[in-house]
C-alpha positions in Angstrom: 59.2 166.7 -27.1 61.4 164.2 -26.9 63.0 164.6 -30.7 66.5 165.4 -29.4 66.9 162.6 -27.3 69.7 160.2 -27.4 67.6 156.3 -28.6 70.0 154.9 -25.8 68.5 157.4 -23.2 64.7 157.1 -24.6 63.3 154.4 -22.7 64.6 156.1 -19.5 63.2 159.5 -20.1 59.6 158.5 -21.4 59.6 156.1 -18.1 60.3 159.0 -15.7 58.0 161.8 -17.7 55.1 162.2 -15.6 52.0 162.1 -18.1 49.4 161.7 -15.2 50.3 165.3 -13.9 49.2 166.9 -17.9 45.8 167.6 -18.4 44.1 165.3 -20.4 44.4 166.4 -24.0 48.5 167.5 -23.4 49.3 164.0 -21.9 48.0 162.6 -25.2 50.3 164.8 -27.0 53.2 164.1 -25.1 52.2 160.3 -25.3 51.9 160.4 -29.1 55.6 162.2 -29.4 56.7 159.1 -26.8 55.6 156.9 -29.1 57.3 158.5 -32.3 60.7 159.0 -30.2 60.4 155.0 -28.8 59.7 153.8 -32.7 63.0 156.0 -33.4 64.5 154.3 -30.8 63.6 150.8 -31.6 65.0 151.2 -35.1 68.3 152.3 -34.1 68.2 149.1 -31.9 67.2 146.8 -34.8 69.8 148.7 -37.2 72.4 147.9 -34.4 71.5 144.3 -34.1 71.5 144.2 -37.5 75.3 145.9 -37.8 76.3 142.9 -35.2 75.0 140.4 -37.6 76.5 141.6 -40.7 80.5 142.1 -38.6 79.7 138.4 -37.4 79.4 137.1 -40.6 82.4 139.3 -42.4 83.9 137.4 -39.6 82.6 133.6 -40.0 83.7 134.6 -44.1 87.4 135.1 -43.0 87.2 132.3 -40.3 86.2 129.4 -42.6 88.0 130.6 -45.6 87.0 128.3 -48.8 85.7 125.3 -49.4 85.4 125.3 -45.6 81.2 125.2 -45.3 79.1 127.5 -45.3 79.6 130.7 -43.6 75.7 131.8 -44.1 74.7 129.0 -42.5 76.8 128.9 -39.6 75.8 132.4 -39.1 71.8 131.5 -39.4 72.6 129.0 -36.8 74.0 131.2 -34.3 71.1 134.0 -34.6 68.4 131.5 -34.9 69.5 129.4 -31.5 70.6 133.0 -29.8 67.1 134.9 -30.4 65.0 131.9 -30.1 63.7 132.2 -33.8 63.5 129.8 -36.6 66.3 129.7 -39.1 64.2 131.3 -41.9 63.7 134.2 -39.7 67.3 134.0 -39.1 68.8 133.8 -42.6 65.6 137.0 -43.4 67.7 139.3 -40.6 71.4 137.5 -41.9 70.0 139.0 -45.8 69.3 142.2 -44.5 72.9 142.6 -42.8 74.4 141.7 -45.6 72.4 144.2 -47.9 72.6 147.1 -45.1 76.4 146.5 -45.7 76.2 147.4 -49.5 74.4 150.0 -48.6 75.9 152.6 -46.1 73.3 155.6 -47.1 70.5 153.5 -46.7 71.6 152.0 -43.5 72.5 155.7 -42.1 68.9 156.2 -42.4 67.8 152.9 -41.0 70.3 154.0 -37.7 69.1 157.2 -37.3 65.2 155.7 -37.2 64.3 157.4 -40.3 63.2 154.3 -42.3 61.5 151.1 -40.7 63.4 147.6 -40.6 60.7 147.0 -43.0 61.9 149.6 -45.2 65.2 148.8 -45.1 64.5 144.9 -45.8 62.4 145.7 -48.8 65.2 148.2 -50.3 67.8 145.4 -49.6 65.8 142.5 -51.0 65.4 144.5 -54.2 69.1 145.8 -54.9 70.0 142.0 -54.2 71.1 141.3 -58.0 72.8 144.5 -58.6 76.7 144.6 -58.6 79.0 146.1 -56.5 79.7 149.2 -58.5 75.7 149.3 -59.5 74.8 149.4 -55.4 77.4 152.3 -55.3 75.4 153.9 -57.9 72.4 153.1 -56.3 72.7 153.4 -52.7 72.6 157.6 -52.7 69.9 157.8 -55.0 67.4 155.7 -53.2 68.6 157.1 -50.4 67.6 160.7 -50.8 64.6 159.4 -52.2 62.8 157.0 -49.4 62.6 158.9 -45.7 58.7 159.4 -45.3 57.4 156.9 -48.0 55.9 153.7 -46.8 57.4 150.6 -46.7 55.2 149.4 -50.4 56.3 153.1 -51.4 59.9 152.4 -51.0 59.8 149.2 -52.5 58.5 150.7 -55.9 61.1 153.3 -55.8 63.8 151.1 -55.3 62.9 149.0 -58.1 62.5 151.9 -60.1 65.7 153.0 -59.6 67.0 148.9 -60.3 65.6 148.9 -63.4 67.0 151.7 -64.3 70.0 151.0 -63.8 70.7 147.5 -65.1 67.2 146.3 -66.5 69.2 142.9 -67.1 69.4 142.3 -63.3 66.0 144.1 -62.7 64.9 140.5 -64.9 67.4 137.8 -63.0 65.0 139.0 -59.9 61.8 139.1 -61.2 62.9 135.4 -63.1 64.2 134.3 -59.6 61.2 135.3 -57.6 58.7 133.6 -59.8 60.5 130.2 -59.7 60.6 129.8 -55.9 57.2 128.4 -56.0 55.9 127.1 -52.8 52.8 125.9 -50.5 53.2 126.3 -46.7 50.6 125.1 -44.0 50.0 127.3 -41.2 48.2 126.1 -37.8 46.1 128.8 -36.3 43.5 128.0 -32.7 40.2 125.9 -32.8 40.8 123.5 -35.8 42.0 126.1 -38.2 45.0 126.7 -40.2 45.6 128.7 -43.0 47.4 127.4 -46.4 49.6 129.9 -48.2 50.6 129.6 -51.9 53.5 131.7 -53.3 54.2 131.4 -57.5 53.6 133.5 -60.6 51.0 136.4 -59.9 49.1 136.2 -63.1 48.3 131.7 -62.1 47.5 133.1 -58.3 45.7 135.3 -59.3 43.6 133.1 -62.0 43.2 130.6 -59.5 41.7 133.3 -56.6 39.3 134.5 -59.6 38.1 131.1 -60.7 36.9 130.4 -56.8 36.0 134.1 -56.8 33.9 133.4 -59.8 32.3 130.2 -58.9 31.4 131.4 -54.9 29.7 134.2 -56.7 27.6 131.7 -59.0 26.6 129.4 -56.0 25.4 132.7 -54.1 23.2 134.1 -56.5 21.6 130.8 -56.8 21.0 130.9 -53.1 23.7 129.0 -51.7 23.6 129.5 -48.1 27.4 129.1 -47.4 29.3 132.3 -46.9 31.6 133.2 -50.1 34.7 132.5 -48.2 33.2 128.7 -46.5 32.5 128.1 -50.7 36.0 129.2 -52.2 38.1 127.4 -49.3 35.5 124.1 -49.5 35.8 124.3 -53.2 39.5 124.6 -53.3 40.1 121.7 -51.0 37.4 119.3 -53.2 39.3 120.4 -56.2 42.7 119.9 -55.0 42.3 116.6 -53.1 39.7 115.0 -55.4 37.6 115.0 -52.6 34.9 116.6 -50.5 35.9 117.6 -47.6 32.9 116.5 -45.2 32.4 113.2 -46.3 35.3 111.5 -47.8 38.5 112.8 -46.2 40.7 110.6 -44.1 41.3 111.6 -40.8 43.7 109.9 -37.9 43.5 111.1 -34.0 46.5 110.5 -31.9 44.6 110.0 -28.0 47.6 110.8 -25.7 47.6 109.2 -22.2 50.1 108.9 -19.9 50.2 105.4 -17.4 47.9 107.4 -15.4 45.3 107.4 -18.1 44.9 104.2 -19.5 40.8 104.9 -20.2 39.6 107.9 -22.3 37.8 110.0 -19.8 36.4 112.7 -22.5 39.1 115.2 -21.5 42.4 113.6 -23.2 44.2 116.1 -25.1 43.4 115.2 -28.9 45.9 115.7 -31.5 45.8 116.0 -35.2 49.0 114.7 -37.1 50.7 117.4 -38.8 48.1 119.7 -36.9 48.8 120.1 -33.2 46.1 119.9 -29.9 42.2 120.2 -31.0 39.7 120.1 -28.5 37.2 116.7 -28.0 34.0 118.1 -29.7 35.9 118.8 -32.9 37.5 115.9 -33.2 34.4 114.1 -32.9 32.7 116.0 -35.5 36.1 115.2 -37.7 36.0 111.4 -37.3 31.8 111.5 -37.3 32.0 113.2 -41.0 35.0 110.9 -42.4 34.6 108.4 -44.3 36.9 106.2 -42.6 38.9 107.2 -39.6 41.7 105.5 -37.4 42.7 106.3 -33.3 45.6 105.9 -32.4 46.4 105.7 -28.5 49.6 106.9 -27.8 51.5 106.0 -24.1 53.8 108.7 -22.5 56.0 108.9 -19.7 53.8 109.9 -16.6 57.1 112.6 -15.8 58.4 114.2 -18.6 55.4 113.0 -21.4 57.4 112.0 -24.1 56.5 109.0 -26.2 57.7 105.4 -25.0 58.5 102.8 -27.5 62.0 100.3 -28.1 63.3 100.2 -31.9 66.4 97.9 -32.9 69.7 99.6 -34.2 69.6 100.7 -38.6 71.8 102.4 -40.3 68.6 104.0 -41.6 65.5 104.6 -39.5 62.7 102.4 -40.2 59.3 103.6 -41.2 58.1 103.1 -37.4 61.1 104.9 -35.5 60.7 107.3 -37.7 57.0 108.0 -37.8 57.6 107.4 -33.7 60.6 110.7 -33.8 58.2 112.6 -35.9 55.5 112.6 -33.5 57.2 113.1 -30.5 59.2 116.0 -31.7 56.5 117.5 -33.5 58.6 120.4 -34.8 62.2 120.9 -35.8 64.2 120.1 -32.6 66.8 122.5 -33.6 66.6 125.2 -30.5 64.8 128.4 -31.9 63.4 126.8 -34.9 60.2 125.1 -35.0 59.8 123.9 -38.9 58.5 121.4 -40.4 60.6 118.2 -39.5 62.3 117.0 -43.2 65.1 114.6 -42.3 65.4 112.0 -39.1 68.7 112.7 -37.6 71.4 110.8 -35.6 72.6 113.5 -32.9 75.8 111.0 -32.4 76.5 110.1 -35.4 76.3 106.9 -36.7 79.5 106.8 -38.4 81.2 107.4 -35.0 79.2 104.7 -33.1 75.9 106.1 -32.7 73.0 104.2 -32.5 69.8 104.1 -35.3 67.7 104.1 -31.9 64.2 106.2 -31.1 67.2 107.4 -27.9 69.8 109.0 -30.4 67.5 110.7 -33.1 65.9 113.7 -33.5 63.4 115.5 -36.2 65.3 118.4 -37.9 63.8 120.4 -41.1 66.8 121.0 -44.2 68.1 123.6 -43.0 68.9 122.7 -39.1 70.1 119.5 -40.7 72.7 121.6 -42.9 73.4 123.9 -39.9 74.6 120.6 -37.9 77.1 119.5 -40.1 79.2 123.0 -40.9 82.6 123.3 -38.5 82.8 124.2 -35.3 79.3 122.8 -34.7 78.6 119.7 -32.7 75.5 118.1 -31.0 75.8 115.7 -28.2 73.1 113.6 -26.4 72.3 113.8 -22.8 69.5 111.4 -21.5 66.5 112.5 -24.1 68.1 116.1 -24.3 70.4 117.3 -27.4 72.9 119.9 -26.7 74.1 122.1 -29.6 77.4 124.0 -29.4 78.3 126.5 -31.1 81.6 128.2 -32.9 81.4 130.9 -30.7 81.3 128.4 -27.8 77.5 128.7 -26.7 75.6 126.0 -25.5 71.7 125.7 -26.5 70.0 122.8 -24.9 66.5 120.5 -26.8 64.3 118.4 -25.2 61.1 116.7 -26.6 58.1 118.4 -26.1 55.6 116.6 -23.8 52.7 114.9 -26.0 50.9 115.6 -22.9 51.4 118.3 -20.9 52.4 118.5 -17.3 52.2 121.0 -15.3 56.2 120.5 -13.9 57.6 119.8 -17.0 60.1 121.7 -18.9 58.6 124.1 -21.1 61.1 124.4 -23.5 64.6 124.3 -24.4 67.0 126.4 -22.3 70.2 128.2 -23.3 73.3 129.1 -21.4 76.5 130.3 -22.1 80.2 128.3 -21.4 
């Protein structure tokens, strides 16, 4: 029912409908068709943001010219600070921009809410090695040939359609995906975290079936571990060298603040390169380690950051650094919370700032590249960074407290000049 409504006057017109006055079975109906019409709506919202994005960057192009940085970059800094995301999420929506713009068809269905931003990321990530004159080719064909599949059904037809056209190009992705190889760690609640590993499908999958196998072998010989608990404990003894229970290493940071000089049993426990785990499963981690360090860690009873004195470097030594990467935690770029990779000098050292715990932050590779393209500065107020931007915005980082107050900060703020 609501099918010929405007997406800028959807939100209003499902708000005012009155679904509690329907009997039971028509409400649902009418909610159902809300729900259609609102996931219409939301996609010509997400094709519009994604239309800003894409003029932005045409923009940043011109602006820089060449050999003047990177215009990408500078872009994925401005979305990633604006929207509060990380700057892989950032340069993901920058790649779709840039493919919806090589492909007006497919975008026209993406604005209208025909397709899914899914959809219309998958068809852009696949046409990403074709030419300019092959997209033209391209574009109306998978055009008329998506609305109704499913996201995994659009991708196969799109790379149908690649391959048919320049099978050469169709290879140059296939060659590029399978050499970005990489392991990422993921920290999920209660002491768990999840390990993902992207590379060549046919070693993946050899490696799943060899701890398929084996979990399979221990069960029928009445291993009482489920088959998941015996493929992720095998994998971990196999990788590491080790068994997990017994022989891995483990360090607790015990944050207290000058409040808290004694463990009480209810100090906030935290696992390096981790995050917060309650008492009772650390205990059970440093009761099955073979050997196991605690560290005590004293924070500021206001703000609780970390409080230690470092002398000036060029380069950061082993302890300032170590000291920047635990109380940042996480990329201290605003939006982005990565893995930190490089220790950085917000004032830079070349123009008189100090190698100091007070004027360094943790910032993963990217965040660090971000910095250094024009029209980008950072400045350091107190323990707070300030990032400004080309387009003249203002996005503020603090370090998160190791142990949380109550009337602290939560986070990093943002306002416009």
């Amino acid at each position: 029912m609501f099918e010929a409504t405007a997406p800028g006057d959807l939100l209003e017109e499902v708000r005012a409908h009155d679904f509690g006055a329907l009997p039971v079975l028509e409400a649902g109906h009418d909610r159902i068709d809300a729900i259609v019409a609102l996931d219409r709506g939301i996609r010509a919202l997400q094709a519009e943001q994604t239309h800003q994005i894409g003029n932005l960057h045409a923009e940043r192009v011109t602006m820089m010219g060449l050999g003047q940085g990177i215009p990408e970059l500078s872009i994925i800094g401005e979305v990633s600070m604006a929207r509060h995301i990380g700057p892989s999420a950032a340069g993901t929506q920058l790649e779709l921009a840039i493919g919806m713009r090589r492909l007006p068809n497919v975008f026209a269905l993406f604005a209208s809410g025909v397709i899914s931003e899914q959809t219309a990321r998958a068809v852009a990530h696949e046409t990403t090695y074709l030419t300019d004159d092959d997209v033209m080719i391209a574009d109306p064909v998978i055009a008329e040939k998506i609305p109704g599949m499913t996201t995994h059904q659009a991708k196969q037809a799109t790379a149908r359609i690649v391959i048919g056209i320049d099978t050469e190009a169709a290879n140059e992705r296939a060659q590029a995906n399978r050499a970005d190889q990489r392991v990422t760690m993921t920290p999920e609640s209660d002491g768990v975290a999840s390990l993902h590993v992207r590379g060549p499908a046919e070693q993946i999958l050899a490696a799943y079936q060899a701890l398929d196998d084996w979990a399979t072998g221990l069960r029928s010989t009445g291993d009482p571990r489920t088959r998941g608990q015996i493929m992720t404990q095998t994998l971990v003894e196999r990788v590491t060298g080790l068994k997990y229970a017994d022989d891995i290493d483990v360090e607790i940071n015990l944050v207290l603040d000058a409040k808290t000089l004694l463990d009480d049993g209810t100090t906030p426990v935290d696992l390096e390169g981790y995050g917060p785990l309650c008492p009772e499963v650390a205990d059970e981690l440093i009761a099955k380690a073979r050997t196991a360090s605690v560290r005590r860690l004293l924070v500021d009873p206001v703000d609780g950051t970390l409080i230690v004195r470092e002398p000036r470097r060029r380069r950061y030594d082993r302890r300032t650094s170590a000291h920047v990467r635990t109380r940042d935690r996480r990329c201290r770029q605003p939006g982005c919370d990565s893995k930190i990779r490089d220790i950085d000098h917000p004032h830079d050292y070349q123009h008189g700032g100090t190698t100091t715990k007070d004027n360094a932050q943790g910032l993963c590779e990217r965040s660090h590249q971000i910095k250094h393209q024009p029209g980008w500065t950072v400045t350091v107020e107190g323990n707070t960074t300030i990032w400004h931007t080309p387009t003249g915005h203002e996005y503020r980082s603090a370090p998160p407290p190791v142990l949380p107050k109550d009337n602290v900060d939560p986070g990093p703020g943002h306002r416009r000049q």
